[in-house]
PyMOL CGO cylinders between C-alpha atoms (Angstrom):
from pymol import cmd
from pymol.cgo import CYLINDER

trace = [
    CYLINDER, 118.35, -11.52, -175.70, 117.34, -14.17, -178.40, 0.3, 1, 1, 1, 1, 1, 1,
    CYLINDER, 117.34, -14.17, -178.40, 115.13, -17.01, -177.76, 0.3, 1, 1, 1, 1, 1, 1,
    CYLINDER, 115.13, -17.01, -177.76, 116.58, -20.52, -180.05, 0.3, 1, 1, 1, 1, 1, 1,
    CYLINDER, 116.58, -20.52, -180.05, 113.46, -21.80, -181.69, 0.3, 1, 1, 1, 1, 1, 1,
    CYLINDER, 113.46, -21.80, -181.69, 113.39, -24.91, -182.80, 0.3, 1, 1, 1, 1, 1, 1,
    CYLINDER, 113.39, -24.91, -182.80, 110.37, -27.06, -185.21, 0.3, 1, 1, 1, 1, 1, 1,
    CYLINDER, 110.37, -27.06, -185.21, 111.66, -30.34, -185.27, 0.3, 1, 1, 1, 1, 1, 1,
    CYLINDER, 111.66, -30.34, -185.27, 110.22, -32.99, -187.75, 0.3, 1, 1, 1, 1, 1, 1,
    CYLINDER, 110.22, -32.99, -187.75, 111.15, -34.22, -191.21, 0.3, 1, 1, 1, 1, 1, 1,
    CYLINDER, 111.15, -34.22, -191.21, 109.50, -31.85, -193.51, 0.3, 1, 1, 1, 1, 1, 1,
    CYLINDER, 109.50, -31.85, -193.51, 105.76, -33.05, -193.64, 0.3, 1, 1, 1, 1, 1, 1,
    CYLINDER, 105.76, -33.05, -193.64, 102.70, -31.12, -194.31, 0.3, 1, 1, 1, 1, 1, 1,
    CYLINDER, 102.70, -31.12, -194.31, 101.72, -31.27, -190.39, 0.3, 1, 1, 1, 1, 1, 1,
    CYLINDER, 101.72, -31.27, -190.39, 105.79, -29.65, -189.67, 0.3, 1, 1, 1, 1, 1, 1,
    CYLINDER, 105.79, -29.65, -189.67, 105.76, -26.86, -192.59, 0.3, 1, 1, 1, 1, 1, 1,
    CYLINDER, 105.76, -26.86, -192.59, 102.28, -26.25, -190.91, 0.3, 1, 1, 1, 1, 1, 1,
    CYLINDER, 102.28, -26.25, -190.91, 103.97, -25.40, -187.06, 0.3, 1, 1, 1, 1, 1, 1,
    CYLINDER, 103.97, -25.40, -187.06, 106.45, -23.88, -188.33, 0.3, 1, 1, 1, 1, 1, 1,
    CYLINDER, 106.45, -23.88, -188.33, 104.46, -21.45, -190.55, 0.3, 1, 1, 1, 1, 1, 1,
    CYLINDER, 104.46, -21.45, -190.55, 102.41, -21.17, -187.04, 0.3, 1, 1, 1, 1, 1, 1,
    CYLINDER, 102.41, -21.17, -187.04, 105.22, -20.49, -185.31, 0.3, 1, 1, 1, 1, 1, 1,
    CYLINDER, 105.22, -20.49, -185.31, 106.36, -17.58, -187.48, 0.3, 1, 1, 1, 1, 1, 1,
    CYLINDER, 106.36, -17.58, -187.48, 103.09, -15.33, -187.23, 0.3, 1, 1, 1, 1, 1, 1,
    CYLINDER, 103.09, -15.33, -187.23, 103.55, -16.13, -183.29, 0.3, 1, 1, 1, 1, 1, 1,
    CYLINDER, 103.55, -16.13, -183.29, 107.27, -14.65, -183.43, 0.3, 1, 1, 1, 1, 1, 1,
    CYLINDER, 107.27, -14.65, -183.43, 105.75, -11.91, -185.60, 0.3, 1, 1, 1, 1, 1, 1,
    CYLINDER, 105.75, -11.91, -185.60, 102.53, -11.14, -183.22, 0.3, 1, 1, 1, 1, 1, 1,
    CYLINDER, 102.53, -11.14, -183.22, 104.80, -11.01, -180.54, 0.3, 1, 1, 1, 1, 1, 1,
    CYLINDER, 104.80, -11.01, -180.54, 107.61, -9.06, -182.01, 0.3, 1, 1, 1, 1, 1, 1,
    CYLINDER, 107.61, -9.06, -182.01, 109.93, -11.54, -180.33, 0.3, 1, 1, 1, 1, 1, 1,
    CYLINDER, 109.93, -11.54, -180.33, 113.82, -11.33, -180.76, 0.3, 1, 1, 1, 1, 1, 1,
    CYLINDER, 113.82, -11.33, -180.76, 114.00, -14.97, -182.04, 0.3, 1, 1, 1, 1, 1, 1,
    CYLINDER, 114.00, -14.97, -182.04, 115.88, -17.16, -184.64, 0.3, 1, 1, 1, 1, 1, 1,
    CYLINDER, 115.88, -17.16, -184.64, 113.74, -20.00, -185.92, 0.3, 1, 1, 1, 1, 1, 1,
    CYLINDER, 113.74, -20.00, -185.92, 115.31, -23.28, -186.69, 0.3, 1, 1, 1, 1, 1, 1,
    CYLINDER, 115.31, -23.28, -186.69, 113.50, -26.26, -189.00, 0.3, 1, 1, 1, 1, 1, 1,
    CYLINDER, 113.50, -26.26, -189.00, 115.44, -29.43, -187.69, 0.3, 1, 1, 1, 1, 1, 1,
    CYLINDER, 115.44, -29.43, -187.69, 114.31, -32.12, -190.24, 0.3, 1, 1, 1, 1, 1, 1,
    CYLINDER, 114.31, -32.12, -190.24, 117.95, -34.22, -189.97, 0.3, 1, 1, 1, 1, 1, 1,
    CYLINDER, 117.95, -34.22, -189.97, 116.42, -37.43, -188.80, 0.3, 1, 1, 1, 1, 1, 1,
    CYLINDER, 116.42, -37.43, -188.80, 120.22, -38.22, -186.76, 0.3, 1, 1, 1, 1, 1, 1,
    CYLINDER, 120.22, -38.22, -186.76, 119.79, -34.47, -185.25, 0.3, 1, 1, 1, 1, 1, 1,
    CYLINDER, 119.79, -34.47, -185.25, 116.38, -34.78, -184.23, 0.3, 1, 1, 1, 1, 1, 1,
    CYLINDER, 116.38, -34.78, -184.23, 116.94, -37.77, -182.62, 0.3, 1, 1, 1, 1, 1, 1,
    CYLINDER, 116.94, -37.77, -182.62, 120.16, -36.08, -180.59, 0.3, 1, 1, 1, 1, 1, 1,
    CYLINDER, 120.16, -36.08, -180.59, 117.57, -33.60, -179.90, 0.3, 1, 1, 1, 1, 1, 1,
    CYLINDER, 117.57, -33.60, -179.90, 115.72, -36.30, -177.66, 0.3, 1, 1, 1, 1, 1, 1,
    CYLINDER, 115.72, -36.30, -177.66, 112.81, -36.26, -179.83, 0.3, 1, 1, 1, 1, 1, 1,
    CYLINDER, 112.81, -36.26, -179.83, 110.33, -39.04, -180.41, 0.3, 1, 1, 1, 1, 1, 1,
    CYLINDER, 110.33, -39.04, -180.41, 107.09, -37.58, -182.41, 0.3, 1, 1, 1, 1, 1, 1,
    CYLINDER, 107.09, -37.58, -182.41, 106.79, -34.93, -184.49, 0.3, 1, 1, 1, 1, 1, 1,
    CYLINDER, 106.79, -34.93, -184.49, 106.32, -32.28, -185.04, 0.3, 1, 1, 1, 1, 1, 1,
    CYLINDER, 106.32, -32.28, -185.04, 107.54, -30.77, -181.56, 0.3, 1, 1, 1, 1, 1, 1,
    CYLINDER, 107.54, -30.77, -181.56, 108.38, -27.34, -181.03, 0.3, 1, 1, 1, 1, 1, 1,
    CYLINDER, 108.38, -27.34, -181.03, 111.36, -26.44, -178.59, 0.3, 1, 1, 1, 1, 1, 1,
    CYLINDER, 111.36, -26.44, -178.59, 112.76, -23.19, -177.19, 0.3, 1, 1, 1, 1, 1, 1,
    CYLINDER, 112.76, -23.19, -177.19, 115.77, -22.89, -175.41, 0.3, 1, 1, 1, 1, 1, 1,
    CYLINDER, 115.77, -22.89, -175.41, 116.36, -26.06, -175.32, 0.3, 1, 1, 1, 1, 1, 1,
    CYLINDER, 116.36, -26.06, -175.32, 113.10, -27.20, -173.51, 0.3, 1, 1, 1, 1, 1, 1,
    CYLINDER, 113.10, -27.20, -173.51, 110.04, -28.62, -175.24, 0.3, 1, 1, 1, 1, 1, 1,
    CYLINDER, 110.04, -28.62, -175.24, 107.24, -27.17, -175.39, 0.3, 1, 1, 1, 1, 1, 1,
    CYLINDER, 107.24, -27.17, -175.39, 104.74, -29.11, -177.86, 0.3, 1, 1, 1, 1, 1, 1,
    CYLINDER, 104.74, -29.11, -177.86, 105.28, -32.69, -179.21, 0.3, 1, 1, 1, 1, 1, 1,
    CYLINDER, 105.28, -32.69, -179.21, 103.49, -34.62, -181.86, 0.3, 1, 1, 1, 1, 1, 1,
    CYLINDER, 103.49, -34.62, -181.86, 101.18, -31.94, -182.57, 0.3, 1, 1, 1, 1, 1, 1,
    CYLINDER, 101.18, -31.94, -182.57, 100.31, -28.90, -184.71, 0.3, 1, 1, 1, 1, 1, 1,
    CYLINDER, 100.31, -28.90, -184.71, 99.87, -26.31, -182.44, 0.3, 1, 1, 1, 1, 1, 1,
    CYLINDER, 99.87, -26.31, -182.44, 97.84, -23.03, -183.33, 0.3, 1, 1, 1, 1, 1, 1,
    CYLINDER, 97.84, -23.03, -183.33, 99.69, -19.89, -183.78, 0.3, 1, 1, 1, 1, 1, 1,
    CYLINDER, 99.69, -19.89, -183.78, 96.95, -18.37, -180.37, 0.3, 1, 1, 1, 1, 1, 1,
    CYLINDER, 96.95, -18.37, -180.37, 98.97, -21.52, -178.60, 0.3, 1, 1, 1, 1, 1, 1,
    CYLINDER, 98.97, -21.52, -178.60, 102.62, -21.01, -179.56, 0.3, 1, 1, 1, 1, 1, 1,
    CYLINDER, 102.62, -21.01, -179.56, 101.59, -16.67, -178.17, 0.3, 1, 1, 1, 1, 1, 1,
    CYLINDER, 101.59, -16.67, -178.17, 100.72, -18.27, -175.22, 0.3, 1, 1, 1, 1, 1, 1,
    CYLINDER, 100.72, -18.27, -175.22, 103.36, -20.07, -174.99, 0.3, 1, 1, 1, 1, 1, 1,
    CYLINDER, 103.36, -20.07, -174.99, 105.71, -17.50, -176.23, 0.3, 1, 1, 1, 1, 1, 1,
    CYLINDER, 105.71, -17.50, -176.23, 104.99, -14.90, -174.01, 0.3, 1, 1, 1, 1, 1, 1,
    CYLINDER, 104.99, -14.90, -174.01, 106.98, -15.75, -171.05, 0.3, 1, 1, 1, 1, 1, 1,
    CYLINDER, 106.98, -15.75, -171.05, 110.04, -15.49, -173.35, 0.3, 1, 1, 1, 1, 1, 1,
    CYLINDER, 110.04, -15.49, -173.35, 109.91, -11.93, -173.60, 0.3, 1, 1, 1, 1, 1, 1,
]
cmd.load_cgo(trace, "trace")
């Protein structure tokens, strides 16, 4: 089963940054995942999302307003799969 990735924020240096984090995580942890960049301003805001960059799977969220390490998105990856 897939897990819905999500990096939310509007295409800064800090966003590219989690997402590119994000990406070796999927890859480290050979997760079944599609990876979405939400940088739409209206859809980030019907995501419920108030600082970026935030990182949300399946629809929960799991880091806001923060560049997480790629050793932090395993960890939190890793119940996902």
């Amino acid at each position: 089963m897939s897990v819905n990735i999500k990096v939310i924020g509007e295409g800064c240096d800090r966003c590219d940054t989690l997402f590119n984090n994000t990406i070796e995580a999927v890859a480290e942890l050979q997760l079944d995942a599609e990876i979405e960049k939400i940088e739409n301003l209206i859809e980030i805001v019907k995501l419920g999302v108030l600082s970026a960059p935030s990182l949300m799977v399946d629809g929960k969220l799991l880091v806001s307003g923060q560049v997480a390490s790629t050793e932090k998105i395993i960890k939190l990856l890793k119940k996902y799969q």
